[in-house]
N, C-alpha and C positions, 0 to 999 in steps of 0.2 A: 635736470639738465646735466648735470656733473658724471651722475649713473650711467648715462647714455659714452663717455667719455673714459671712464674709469680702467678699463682692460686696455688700453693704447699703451699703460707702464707709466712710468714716473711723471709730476711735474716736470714741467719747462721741456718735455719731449716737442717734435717739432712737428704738427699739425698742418698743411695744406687747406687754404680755401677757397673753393671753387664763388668765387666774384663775379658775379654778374653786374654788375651795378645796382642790383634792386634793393629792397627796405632787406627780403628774408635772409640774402646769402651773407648781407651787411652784419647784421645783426648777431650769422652765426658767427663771423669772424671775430666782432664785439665779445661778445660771451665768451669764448677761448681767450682772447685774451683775458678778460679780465681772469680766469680762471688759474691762467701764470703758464699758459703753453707759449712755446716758439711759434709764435703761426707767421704761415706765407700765406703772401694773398697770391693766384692764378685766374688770369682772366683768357678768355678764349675769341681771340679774333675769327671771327666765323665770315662773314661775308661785309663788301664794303662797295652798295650801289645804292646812291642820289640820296635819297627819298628817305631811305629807311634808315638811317642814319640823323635823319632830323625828327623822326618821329620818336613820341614818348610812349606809347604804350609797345613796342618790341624791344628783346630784350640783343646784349650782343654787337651791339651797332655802336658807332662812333661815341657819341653821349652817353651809354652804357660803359663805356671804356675808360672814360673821361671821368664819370661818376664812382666807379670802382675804383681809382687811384684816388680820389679824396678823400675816399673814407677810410684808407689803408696810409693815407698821408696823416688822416686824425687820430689813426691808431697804433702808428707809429711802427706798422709792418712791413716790411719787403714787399713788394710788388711786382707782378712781372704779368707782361701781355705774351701771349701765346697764338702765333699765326698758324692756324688751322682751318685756314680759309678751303685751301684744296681738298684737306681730309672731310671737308663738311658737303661739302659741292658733288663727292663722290659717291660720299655716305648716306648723305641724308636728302640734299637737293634732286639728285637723279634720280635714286627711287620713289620717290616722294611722285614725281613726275612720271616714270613708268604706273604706277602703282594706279593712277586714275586711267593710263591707255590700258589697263589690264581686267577696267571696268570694276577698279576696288573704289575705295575712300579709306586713304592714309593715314596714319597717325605719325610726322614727323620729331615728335617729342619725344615718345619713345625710341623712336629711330636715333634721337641726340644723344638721349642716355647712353646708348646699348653702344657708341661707335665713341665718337669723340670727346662724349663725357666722362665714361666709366671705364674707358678702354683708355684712351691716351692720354686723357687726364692723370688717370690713374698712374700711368709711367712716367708722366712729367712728374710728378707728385714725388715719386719713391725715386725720381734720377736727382732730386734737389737733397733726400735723407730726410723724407716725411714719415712718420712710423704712421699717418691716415689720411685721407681725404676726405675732408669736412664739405656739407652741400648746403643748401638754404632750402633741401624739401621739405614739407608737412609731413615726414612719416617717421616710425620708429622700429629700432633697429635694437632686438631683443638677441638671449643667447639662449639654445635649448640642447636636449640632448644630439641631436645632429646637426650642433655647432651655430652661427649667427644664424637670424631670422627674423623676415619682416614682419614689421604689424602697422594695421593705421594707425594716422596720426588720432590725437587726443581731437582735434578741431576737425571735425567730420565736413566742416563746407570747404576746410582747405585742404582735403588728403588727397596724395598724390600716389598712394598703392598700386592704382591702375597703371600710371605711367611709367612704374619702376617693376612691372611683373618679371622684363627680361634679365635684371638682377643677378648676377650669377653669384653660388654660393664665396667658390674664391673673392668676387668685388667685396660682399658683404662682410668678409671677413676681414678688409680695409677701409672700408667705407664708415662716417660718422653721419649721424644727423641732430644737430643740437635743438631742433624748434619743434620734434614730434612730438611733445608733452606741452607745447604752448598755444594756445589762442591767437589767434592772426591779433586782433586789437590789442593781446599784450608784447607783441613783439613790435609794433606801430611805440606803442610808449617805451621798450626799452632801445628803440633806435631814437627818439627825442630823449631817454635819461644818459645815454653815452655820446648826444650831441651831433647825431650821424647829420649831415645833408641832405638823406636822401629818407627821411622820416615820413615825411609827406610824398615821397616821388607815387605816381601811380602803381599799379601792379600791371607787368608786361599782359596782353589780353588776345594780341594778334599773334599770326605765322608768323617770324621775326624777318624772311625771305622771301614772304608775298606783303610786300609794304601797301602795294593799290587793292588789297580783299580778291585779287582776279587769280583762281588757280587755276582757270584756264590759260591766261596770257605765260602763265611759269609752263602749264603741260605742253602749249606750246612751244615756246620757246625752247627748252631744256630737253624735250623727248623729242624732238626732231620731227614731229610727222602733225604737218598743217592740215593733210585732208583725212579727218575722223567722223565726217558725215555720215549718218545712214539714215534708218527705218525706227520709226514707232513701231512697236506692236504692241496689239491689245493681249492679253495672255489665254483670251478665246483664240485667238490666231489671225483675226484679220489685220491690215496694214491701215496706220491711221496717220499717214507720211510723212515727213523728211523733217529731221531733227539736225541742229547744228556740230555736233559734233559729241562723243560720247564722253570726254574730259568733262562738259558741264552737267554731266547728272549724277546724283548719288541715290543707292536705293534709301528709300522712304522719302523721295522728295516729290513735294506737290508741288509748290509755287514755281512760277517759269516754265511751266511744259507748254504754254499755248494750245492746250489741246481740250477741245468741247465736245459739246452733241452727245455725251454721257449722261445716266440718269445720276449715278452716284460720283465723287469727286476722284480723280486718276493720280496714282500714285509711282514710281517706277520701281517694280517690281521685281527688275535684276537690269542687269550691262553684260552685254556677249560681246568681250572685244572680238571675235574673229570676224564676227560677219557684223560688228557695229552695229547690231541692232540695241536699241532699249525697250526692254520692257516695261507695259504700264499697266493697271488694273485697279480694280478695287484693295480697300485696306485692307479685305479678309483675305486677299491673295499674301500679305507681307509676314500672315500667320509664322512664326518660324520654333519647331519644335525642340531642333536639334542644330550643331552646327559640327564640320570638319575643321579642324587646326592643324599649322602648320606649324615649325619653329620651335616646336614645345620646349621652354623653358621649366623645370621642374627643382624645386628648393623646399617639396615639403620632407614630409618622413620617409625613411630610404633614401632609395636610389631613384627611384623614379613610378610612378602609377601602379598601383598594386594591378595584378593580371586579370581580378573577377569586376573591377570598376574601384570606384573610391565616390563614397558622397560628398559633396562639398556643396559651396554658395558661389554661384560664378555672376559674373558681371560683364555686358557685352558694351556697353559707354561709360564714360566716364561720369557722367548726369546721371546714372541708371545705379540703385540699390543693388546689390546683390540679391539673387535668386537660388532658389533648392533647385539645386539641379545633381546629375552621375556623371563623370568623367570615365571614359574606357579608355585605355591603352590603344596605339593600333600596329599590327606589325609591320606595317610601312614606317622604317626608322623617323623619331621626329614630330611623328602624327600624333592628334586623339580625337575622338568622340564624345561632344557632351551631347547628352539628354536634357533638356531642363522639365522641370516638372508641370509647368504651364507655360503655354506657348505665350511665345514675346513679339513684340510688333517691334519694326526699324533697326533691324539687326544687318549690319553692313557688311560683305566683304572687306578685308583688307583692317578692319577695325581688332581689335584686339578682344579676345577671354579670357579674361582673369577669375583665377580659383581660390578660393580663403576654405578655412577653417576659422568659424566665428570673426575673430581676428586678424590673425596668422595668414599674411598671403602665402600661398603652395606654388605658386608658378600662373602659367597661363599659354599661350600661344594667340598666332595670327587666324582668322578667320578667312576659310579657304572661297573661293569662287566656284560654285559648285550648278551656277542658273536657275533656272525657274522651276527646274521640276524637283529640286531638295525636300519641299515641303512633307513631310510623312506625318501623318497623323497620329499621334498618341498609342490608338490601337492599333501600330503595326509595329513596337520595341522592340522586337524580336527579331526583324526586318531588317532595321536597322543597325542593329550589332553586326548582321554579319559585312557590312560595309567598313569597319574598323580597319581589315584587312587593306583596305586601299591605300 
């Protein structure tokens, strides 16, 4: 733990903790201190409607607020709540909600990191004379020849790698994380051996801004457009009618389509927002070989994607091992092209791929919206390079 800390410069320097209320961020503020830093605790008011504020498993809400001043009242640090309610609502909430009229499926977590966590946290952090901003993720935050660098945590059921791919090298080189080298159940005991209140609290589980489970009542509400009705289609071509709207379906979803008279089970095999159709098919339609990316964040060696490809192990869910897959570059600033080496089933728009080296996450990017016909089969690689260009 101490390792992880050591390059910030002297004892009693003065450390930032991003306070959620939970057992992990608790626990990392515990360990700083007890290690003889100046720490402040920072908690971030993100949104403040009914429901979600009395619920236990989202994190950020009233009782999250409430619970991260106690623990900072037990530990005898500064405190300070941070209203960031609008920068979250612009950042995170709105796209969140475009993102499923655009026929993706979102990852808002990441979207917290990359905007309000890591961005203005971070300048809250250094306008108080924090020389770091400490987090309560699962991961580890190594130094290599081209300077900080992540890696998973130690506790593989609790790594957070995937969610932290957008990372920028500048964050990481401000950034702590005191619990990548700990077991989730020993960080449960050392928030009961420093007397935390919140030793037992659950771990946050839900969207912290969809309190009712309904991402549709948010895509409504927040993206402004109540009629997203259209067309089934089967991905032979015929019409197999009228679906509620294209906010309720993600690709690889079966349950809830109401739709029969098939021999094999129907799964939705892409979202076209322009013309609101969903696609539906068999599971050997979801085959997906390759994927486009957008946003490419890049933090491995150099400067960014070697020009002939780079091999790496990429990862399309969070629940999903990494896989051998080749990353291309694309001259379309921003872009890449993976290959993966066996094709993978439930690969989403709008979901994120992340890239490692063994360990060593390299970056990653957004999964581009590309329809039904992406699918390329293995023996057509050749094919599919020259799409990079796009």
């Amino acid at each position: 733990m101490s390792s992880e800390i050591t390059d910030t410069g002297k004892k009693k320097d003065r450390i930032a903790v991003a306070m959620s209320g939970g057992v992990d961020s608790s626990v990392a503020a515990a360990i700083l201190v007890e290690e003889g830093y100046d720490v402040v605790g920072l908690t971030m008011q993100l949104y403040d409607h009914g429901e979600a504020t009395a619920r236990s498993k989202t994190c950020c809400a009233g009782q999250d607020i409430y619970d991260a001043r106690r623990v900072a009242d037990k530990l005898g640090i500064p405190h300070y709540v941070l209203d960031y309610e609008e920068r979250f609502n612009k950042d995170v909430i709105a796209p969140f909600a475009q993102s499923y009229l655009h026929g993706e499926t979102p990852i808002p977590c990441i979207l917290c990191n990359q905007t309000v966590k890591f961005r203005d946290l971070i300048d809250a952090a250094k306008g108080i004379g924090a020389s770091a901003l400490a987090t309560g993720h699962y991961i580890k935050r190594g130094v290599g020849p081209d300077g900080p660098k992540l890696e998973r945590a130690l506790d593989r059921n609790r790594d957070q790698s995937y969610f932290l791919f957008a990372t920028t090298r500048k964050q990481l080189d401000y950034l702590r994380f005191p619990l990548g080298d700990l077991p989730k159940s020993e960080t449960r005991i050392l928030a009961e051996k420093y007397g935390l209140q919140v030793a037992e609290k659950p771990d946050s589980q839900d969207i912290c801004f969809v309190p009712t489970g309904s991402y549709s009542e948010i895509v409504r509400k927040v993206g402004g457009r109540d009629h997203t009705k259209g067309q089934f289609i089967h991905v032979n071509g015929h019409d197999m009618g009228m679906h509620e709207g294209i906010e309720n379906y993600t690709v690889g979803q079966r349950r809830g389509l109401g739709l029969g008279g098939e021999k094999a089970p129907l799964y939705v095999i892409a979202v076209n927002p322009e013309n609101r159709d969903v696609i539906v098919g068999p599971k050997s339609a979801l085959e997906k070989c390759n994927v486009l990316l957008r946003e490419l964040n890049w933090i491995g060696p150099g400067k960014t994607i070697p020009s002939n490809g780079m091999a790496i192990t990429a990862r399309v869910r969070n629940t999903h091992e990494p896989v051998s897959a080749v990353v291309y570059p694309s001259s379309n600033h921003g872009k890449a092209r993976v290959l993966f080496e066996e094709a993978l089933f439930g690969v989403s728009p709008g979901q994120a791929c992340v890239f490692y080296d063994e360990d060593t996450v390299l970056g990653g990017g957004w999964i581009v919206n590309e329809g039904v016909n992406a699918i390329v089969p293995h023996n057509k690689r050749s094919e599919v390079l020259t799409t990079t260009s796009r």
